[in-house]
NUTOR-812057 format. One record per residue (C-alpha): x, y, z; residue in three letters; residue number from 1. Coordinates in Angstrom, 3 decimals. Each point is the difference from the previous one (the first is absolute). Layout:
<pts>
+----------+----------+----------+------+-----+
!     east !    north !       up ! code ! pos !
+----------+----------+----------+------+-----+
!        X !        Y !        Z !  ALA ! NUM !
...
+----------+----------+----------+------+-----+
</pts>
This chain:
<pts>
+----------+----------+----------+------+-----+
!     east !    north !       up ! code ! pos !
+----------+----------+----------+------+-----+
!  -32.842 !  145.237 ! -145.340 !  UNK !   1 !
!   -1.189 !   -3.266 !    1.803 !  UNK !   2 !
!   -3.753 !    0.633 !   -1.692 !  UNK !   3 !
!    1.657 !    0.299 !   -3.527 !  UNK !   4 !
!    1.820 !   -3.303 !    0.399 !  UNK !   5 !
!   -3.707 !   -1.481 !    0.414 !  UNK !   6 !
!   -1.206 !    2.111 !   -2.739 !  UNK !   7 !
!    3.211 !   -0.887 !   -2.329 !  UNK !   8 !
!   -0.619 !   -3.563 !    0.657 !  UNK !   9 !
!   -3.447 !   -0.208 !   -1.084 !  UNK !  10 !
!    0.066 !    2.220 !   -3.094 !  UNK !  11 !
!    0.670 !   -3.073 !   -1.662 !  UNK !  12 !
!   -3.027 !   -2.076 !   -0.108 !  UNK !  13 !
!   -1.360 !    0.693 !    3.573 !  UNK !  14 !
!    1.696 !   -2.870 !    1.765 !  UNK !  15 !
!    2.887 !    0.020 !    2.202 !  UNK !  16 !
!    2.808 !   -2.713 !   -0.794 !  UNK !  17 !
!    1.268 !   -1.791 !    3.030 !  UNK !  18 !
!    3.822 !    1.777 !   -0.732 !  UNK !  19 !
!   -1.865 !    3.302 !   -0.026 !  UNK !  20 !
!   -1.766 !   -0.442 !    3.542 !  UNK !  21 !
!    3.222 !   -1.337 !    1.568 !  UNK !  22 !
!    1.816 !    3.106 !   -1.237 !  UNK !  23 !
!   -3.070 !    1.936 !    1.286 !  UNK !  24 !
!    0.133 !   -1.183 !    3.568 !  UNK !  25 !
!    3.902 !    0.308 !    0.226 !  UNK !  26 !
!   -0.887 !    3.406 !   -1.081 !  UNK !  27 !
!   -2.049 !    0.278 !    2.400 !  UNK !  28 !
!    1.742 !   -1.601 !    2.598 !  UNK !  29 !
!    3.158 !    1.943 !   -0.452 !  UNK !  30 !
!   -1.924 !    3.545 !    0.369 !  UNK !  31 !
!   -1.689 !   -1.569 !    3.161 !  UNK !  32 !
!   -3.438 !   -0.133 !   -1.310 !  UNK !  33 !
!   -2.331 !   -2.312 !    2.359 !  UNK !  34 !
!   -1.169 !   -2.593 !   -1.542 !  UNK !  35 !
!   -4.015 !    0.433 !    0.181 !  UNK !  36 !
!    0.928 !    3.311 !   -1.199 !  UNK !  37 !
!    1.860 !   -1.258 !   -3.310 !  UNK !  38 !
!   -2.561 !   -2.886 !   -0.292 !  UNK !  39 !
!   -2.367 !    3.282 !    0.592 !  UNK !  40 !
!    1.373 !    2.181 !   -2.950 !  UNK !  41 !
!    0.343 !   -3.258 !   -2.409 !  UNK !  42 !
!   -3.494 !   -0.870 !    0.587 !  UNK !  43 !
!   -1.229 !    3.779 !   -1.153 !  UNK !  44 !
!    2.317 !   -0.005 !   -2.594 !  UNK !  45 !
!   -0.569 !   -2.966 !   -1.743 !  UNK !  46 !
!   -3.447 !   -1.029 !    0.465 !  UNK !  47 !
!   -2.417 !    1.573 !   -2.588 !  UNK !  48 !
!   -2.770 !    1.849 !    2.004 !  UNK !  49 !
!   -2.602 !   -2.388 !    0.265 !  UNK !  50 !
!    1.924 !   -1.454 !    2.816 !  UNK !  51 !
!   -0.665 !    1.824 !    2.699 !  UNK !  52 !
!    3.046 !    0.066 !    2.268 !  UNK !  53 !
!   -1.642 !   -0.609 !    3.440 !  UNK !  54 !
!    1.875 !    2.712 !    2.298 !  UNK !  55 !
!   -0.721 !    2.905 !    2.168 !  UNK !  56 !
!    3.084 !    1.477 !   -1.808 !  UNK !  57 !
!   -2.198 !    0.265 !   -3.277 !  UNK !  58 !
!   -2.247 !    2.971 !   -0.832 !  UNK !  59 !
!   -2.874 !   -0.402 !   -2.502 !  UNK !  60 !
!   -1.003 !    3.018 !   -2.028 !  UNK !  61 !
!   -3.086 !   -0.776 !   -2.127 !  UNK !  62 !
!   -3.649 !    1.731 !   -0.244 !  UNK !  63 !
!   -1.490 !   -3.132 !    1.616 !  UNK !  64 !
!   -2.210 !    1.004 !    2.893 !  UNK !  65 !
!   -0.552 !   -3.418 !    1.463 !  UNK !  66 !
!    3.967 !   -1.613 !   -0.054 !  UNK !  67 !
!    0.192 !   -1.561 !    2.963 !  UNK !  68 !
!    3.333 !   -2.058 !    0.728 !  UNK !  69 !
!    1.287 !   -1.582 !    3.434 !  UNK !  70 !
!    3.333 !    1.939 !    0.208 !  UNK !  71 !
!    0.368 !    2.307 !   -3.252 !  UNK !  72 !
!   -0.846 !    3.345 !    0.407 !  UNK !  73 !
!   -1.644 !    1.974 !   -2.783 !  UNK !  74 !
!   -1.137 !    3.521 !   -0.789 !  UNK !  75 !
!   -2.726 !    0.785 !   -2.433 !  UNK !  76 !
!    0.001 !    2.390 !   -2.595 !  UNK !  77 !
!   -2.958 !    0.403 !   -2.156 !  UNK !  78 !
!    0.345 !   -0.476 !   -3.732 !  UNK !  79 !
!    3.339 !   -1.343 !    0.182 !  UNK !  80 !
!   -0.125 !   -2.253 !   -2.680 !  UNK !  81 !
!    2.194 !   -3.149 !    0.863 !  UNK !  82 !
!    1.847 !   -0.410 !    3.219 !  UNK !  83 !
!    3.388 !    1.524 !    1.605 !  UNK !  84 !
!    1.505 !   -2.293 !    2.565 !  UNK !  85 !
!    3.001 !    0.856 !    2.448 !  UNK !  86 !
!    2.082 !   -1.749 !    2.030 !  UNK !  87 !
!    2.092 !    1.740 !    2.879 !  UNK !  88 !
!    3.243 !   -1.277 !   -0.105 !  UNK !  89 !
!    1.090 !    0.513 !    3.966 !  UNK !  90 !
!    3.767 !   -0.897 !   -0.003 !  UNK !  91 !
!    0.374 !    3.111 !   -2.684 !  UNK !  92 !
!   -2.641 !    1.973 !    1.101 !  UNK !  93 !
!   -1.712 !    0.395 !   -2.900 !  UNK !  94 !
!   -3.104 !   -0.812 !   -2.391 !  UNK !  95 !
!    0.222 !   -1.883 !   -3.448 !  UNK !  96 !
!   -3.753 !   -0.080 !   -2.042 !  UNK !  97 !
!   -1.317 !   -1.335 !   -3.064 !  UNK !  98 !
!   -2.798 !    1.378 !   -2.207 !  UNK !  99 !
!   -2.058 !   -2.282 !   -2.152 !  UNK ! 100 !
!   -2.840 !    1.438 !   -2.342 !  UNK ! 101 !
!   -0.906 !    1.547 !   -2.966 !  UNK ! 102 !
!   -0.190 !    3.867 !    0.967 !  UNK ! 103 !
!    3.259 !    1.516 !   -0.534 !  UNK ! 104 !
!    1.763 !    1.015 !    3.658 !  UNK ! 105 !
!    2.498 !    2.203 !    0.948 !  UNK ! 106 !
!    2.707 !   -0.106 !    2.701 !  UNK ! 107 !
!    1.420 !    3.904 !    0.748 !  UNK ! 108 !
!   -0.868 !    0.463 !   -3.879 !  UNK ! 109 !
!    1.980 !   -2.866 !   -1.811 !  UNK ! 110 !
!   -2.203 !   -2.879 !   -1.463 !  UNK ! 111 !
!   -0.589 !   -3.028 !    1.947 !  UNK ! 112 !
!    0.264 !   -3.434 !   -2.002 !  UNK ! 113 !
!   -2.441 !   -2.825 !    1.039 !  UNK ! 114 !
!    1.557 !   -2.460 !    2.221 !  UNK ! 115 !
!    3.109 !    1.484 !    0.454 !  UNK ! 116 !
!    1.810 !    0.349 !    3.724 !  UNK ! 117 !
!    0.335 !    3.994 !    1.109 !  UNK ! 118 !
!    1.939 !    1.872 !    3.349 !  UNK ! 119 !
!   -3.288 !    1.640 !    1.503 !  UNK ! 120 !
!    2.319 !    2.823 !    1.231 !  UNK ! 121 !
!   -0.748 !    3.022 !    2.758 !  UNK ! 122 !
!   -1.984 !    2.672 !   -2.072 !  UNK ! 123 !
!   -0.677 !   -2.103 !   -2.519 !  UNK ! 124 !
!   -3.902 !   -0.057 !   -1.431 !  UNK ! 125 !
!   -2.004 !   -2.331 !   -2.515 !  UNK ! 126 !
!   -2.039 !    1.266 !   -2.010 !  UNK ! 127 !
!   -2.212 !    0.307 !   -3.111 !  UNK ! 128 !
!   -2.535 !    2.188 !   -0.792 !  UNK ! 129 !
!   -3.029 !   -2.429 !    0.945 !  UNK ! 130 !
!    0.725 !   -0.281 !    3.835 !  UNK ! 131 !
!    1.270 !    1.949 !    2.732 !  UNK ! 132 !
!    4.221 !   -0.127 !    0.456 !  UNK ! 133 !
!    0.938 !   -2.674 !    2.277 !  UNK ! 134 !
!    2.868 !    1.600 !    1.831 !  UNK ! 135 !
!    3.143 !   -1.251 !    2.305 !  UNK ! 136 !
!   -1.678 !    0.915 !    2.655 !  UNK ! 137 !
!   -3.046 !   -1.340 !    0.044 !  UNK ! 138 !
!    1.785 !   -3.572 !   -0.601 !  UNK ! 139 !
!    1.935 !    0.339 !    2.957 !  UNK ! 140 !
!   -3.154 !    1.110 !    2.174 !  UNK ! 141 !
!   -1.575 !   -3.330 !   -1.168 !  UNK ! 142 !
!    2.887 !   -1.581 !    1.473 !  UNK ! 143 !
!    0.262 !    2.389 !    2.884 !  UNK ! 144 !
!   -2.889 !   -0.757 !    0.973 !  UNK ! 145 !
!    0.652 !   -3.832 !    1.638 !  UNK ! 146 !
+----------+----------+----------+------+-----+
</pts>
């Protein structure tokens, strides 16, 4: 729920009103989200993906041999045209990702759109018929792994 409030809010025209945030972060507050974890989730949300979120809660899928960041992780998958990023939400325990790109993907066989904010569920897989799935599991062994 808390992630659609952020993706409600800037359906509009991309920009967060300063009513909208405060009712965000009551949100937030009342469900006992920590703070660098809302600030976290907004960030991800909101920002288009040329702003790379710096995190070691962020995963970068792309077929870019030579990404190199500080604290984001990243997996490589050849051909993958475009980039898949996730962000491990700790609190709830579970992984939120965006696709950007121009290949049609799939997540468990339903359409992903561009941009748009998915659960990365247990058993899930993305795929399309250009790269290998990327499946639940090997997200959480990226993050398993530190």
């Amino acid at each position: 729920m808390f992630v659609q409030l952020f993706e409600f809010s800037k359906s509009e025209n991309n920009d967060i009103s300063a009513v909208e945030l405060e009712f965000i972060i009551t949100v937030a507050e009342v469900f006992k989200i920590p703070d660098e974890e809302h600030i976290r989730l907004k960030e991800f949300i909101i920002n288009s993906m040329d702003n790379m979120l710096s995190s070691d809660k962020i995963l970068v899928i792309d077929s870019n041999k030579k990404f190199k960041h500080e604290r984001v992780k990243h997996l490589y998958k050849e051909s993958l045209d475009g980039q898949i990023r996730i962000l491990f939400v700790i609190s709830a325990g579970l992984y939120l990702f965006r696709y950007t790109g121009k290949s049609e993907m799939y997540l468990n066989g339903q359409i992903i759109q561009n941009e748009k904010v998915y659960i990365f569920n247990t058993g899930s897989a993305i795929r399309n018929p250009l790269i290998s799935p990327v499946y639940y599991s090997d997200v959480v062994g990226v993050f398993m792994k530190t």
